[in-house]
N, C-alpha and C positions, 0 to 999 in steps of 0.2 A: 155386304150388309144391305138391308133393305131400309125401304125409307123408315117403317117404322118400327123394326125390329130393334135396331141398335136401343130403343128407348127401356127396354131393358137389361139389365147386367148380371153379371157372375155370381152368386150367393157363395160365398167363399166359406169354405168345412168340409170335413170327409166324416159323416157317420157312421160309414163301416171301421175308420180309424178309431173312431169315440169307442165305438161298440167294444174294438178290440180291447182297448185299453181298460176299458169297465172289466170285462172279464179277465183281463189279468189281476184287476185288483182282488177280484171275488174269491181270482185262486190263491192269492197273497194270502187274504185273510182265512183260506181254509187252513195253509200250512200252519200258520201262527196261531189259530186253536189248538191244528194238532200237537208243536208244540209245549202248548199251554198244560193241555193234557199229559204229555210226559213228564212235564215240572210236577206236577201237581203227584203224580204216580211215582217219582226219584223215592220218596222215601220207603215205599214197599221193598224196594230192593236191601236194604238192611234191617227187618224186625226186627232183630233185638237189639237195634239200636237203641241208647235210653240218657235219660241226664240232659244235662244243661246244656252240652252241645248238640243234642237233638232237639232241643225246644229253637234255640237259636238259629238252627239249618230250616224249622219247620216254619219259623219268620220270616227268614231272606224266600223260602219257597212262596209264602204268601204274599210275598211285596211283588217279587219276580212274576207271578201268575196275575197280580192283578194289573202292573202294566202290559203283560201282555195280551192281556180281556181288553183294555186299552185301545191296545192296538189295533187289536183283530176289530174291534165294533168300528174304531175308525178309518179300517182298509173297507168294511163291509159299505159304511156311509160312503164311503167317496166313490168305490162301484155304484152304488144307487143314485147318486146326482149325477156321475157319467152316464148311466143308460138316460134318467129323465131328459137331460141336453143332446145325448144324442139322434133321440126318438124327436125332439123337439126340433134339431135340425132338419132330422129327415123330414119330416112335415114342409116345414119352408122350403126347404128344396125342391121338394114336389110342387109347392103351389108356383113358386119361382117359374118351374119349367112350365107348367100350365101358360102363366102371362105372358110367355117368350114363345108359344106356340099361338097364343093370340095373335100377340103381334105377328107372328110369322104369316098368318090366315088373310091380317089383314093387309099386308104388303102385297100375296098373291092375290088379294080380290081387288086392290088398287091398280095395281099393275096390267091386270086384264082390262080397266076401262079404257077408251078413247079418250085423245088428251081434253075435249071440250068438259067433259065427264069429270074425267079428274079433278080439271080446277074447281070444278062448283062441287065436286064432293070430297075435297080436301079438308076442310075445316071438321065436318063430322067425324073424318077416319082421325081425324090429329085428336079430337076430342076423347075416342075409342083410349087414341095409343096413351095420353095423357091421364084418362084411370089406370091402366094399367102400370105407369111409370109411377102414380102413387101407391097403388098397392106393392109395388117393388120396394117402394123406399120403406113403405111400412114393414112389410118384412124383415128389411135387413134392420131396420130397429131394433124387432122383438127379436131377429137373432142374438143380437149383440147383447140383448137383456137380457136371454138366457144363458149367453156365456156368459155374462156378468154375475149370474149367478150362481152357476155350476163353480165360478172359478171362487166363490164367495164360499160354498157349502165346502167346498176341498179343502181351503184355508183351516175351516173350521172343524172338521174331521179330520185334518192329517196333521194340526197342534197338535202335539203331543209334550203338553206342557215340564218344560224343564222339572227336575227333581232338587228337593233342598237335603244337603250334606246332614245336616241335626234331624232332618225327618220331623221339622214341624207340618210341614203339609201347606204351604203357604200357597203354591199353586192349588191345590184341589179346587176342582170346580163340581159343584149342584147344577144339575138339569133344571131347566124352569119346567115346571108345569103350567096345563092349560088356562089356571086360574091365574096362575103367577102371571102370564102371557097376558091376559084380560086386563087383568088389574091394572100391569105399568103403563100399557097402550090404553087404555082409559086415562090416565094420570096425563100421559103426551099430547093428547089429544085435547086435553079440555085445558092445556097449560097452565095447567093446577101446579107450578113449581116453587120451590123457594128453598134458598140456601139454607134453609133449619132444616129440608129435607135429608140430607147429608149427614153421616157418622159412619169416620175411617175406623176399621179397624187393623186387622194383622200384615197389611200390605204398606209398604213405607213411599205412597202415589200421592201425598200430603198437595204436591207442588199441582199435580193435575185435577185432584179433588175441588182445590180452591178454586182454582179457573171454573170448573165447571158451577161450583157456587156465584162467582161472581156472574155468571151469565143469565144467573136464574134472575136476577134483581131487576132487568128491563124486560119491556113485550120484546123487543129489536132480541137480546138475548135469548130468552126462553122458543122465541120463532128460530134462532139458528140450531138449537138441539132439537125442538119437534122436524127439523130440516134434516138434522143426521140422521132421524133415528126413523126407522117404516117398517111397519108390522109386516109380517109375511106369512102366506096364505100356502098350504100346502095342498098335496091333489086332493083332499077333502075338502078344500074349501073353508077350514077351523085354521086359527092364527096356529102356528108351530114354531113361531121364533121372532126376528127382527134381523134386518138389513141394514147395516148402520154404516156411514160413510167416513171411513176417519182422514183426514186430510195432513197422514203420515207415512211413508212407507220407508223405514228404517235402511233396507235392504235395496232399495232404489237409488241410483244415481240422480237423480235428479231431486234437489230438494225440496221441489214442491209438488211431486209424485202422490198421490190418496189412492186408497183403495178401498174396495167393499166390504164389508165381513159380514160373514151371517154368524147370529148369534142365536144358543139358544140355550146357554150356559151361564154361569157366572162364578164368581172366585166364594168357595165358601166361608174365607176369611176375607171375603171384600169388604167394599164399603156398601152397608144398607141404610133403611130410613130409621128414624127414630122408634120406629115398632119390631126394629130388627129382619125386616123383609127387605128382599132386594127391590128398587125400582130404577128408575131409568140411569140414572149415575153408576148404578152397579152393571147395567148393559154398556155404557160409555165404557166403563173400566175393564171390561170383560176382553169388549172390543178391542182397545189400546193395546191390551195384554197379549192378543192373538198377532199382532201387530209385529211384535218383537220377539224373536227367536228366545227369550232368555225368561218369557211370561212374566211372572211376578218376582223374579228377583233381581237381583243387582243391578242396574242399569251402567255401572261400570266396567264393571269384569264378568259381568254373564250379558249384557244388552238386553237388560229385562227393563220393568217399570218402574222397578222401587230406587228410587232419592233420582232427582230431577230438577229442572229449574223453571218456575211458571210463564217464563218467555217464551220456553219451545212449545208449553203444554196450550196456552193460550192462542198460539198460531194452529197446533194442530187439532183444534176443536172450531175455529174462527173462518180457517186458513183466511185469514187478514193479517198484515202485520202488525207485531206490536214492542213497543219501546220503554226500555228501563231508564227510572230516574234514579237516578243514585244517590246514596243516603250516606257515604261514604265521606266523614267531614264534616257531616250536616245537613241536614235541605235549607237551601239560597230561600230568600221569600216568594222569588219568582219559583223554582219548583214546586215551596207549598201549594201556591198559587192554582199550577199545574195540577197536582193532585187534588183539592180541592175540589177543580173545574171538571177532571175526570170520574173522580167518587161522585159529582151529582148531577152526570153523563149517563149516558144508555152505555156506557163503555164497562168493560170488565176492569176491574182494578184488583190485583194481587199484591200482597208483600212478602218478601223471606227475610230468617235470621240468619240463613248461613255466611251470609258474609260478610256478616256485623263480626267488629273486632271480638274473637274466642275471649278476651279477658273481662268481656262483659257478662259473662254467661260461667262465672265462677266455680259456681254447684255443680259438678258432674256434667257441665255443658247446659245448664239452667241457671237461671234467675228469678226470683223473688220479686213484681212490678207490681206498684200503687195504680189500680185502676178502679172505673165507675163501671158497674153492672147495668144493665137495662131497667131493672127495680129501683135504681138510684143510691144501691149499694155499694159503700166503697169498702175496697178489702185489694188486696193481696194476689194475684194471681201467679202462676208458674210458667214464664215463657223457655218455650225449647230452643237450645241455639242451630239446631237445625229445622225447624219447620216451617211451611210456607201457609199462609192467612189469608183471608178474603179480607180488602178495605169494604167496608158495611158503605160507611161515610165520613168525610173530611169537613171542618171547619177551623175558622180562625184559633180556634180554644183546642184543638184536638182532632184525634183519629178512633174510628170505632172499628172494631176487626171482629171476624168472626172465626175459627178455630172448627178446622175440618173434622176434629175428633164429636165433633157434637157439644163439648162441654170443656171447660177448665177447671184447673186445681188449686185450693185457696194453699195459702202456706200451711195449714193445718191437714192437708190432704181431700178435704170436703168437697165434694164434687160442684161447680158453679155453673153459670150461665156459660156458652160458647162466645157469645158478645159480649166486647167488653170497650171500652172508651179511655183513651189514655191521651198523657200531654203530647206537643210535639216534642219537648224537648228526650221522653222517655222514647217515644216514635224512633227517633235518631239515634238512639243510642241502640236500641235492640235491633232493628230495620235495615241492611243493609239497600238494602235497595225496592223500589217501588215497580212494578211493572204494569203500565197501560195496552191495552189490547184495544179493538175497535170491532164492531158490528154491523153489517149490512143497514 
């Protein structure tokens, strides 16, 4: 090694490997139109087939062909982020070698001077190899960036969102479009947020909705989701998605593993704003979704998103720790105290029912609760003994929560306000536990 060649390193990747691999996806996804095309053609082979069990075979053919469109568009996607990464590799590699050929020029034109020479033109050739040892480092940045992102686009073309047994469609997901794309990253951007923005629908992610409500309520909060969430700029140069960073990786040994996901989807039975459009909560939940092998369903026996506990959801939108007070017995005065101090914190504050005593929650797993509305209305509302709630705010007199679904049910069915204001002593009794999270 020469004096100042070593100042640059190895660019680690093979893009004749990438290359390869893209075009085997390419050929993947031609087999699986073709295929698609044979499902699709199956029932020629019996015309006079007829009746209800050909309406029925001509069902399962339509479900079967359109997972396989599915697939095939998401073998095609992942071929196309592998060429973009691989072609992006070879670039760096090239310039790589270029700086390593610098330095090499400049070792041989050092090496030729006299030692008097040397000393006094040492400083200028260290100064040469010193851009060059930046622009090295720079590179291996943007490599890393690009494999961070090819590895982000893969995630997200090669989901292929678990199926539900009843065929409600609970995983389906809607493409965003460019306006859609404009709108929520306008929304990110000017940190126009707030927990009213929020209404759950068909996905059972209550316990992660609220966290993400709870975060809306400070600047410290709403800066840690404009932090997860970044627009992405495709080779036109027009936003085509979002890079969002979830700080979970299910599938990872290490528990506090994140990963990237590109997003440019979201669950058509997710959770939108109150105008029924998705915006940045329904990218969080997209993302989570893509997260877990099992998408939007069971989070016990499929490792999906749906029923959860706002302790994990908290951490993995935070990744900060965060800690449950337990309501279990009662809250001590010292913990009101606690929640309290944390409801009128930059800190997320969660509560759930599920592990409030079942005998509290009589009704098919519901209760009938005296609370005050934000109008100053008192009435009746319907708390579920399985769902998790944003603490609004805590005082001596009480707790106000807010209700991920957007709205509450008066005993009469009536649809109410989402906010609502209760004693402690009702707090305790529906509330099993309280969970505080923390924010940068």
């Amino acid at each position: 090694m020469g004096t100042f060649s070593n100042a640059v390193g190895k660019l680690q990747g093979d893009p004749a490997a990438v290359f390869s691999l893209s075009r085997s996806w390419k050929e993947y996804a031609e087999r699986v139109a073709e295929i698609r095309v044979s499902c699709l053609n199956a029932g020629s082979l019996a015309p006079q087939w007829a009746g209800e069990s050909r309406d029925s075979f001509e069902r399962g053919v339509q479900t079967e062909s359109d997972d396989l469109s599915t697939l095939s568009n998401g073998a095609n996607e992942a071929a196309d982020a592998l060429s973009v990464y691989g072609w992006a590799l070879d670039g760096y590699k090239k310039s790589v070698a270029d700086l390593k050929a610098s330095n090499d020029a400049l070792d041989a034109e050092y090496e030729g001077l006299d030692p008097v020479t040397k000393l006094v033109s040492y400083p200028f050739f260290q100064m040469e190899a010193d851009r060059n040892k930046a622009s090295f480092d720079s590179y291996v940045e943007q490599a890393k960036g690009a494999a961070t992102e090819c590895a982000a686009r893969l995630r997200e073309a090669l989901h292929i969102e678990a199926g539900v047994p009843d065929g409600n469609g609970i995983g389906r997901r809607s493409g965003l479009s460019p306006e859609q794309i404009e709108a929520i990253n306008a929304q990110i951007a000017s940190g126009n947020m707030s927990y009213e923005d929020i209404q759950q629908h068909g996905i059972g992610d209550c316990y992660y909705l609220a966290a993400i409500m709870a975060l809306t309520k400070s600047p410290e909060g709403r800066q840690t989701i404009q932090d997860s969430i970044k627009v992405h700029y495709g080779p036109d140069g027009k936003p085509d998605g979002f890079m969002v960073t979830v700080y979970d990786d299910p599938l990872h040994p290490d528990a506090k593993a994140s990963r990237t996901v590109f997003v440019d989807d979201v669950y058509a039975n997710g959770v939108t704003g109150p105008d029924g459009k998705p915006n940045y909560a329904s990218i969080l939940e997209s993302a989570y979704g893509q997260q877990h092998p099992g998408g939007a369903l069971d989070s016990g026996k499929d490792n999906g998103i749906s029923g959860g506990w706002p302790n994990e959801a908290t951490q993995d939108l935070t990744n900060n720790p965060a800690s449950d007070v337990s309501g279990q017995g009662g809250y001590s005065s010292n913990e009101r105290r606690e929640i309290i101090n944390a409801a009128n914190s930059s800190n997320p504050v969660t509560a759930e029912t599920a592990s409030a005593p079942r005998e509290n929650f009589p009704d098919d797993g519901k209760a009938e609760v005296g609370v005050t509305l934000p109008n100053g209305e008192k009435t009746n509302v319907v708390l579920y003994g399985a769902h998790a709630y944003m603490v609004v705010d805590a005082d001596q007199n009480g707790v106000t929560l807010a209700n991920p679904h957007g709205h509450n049910n008066d005993q009469t069915g009536r649809e109410v306000d989402g906010t609502f204001t209760m004693s402690w002593e009702d707090y305790e009794k529906y509330y099993g536990s309280t969970t505080i999270g923390s924010v940068k």
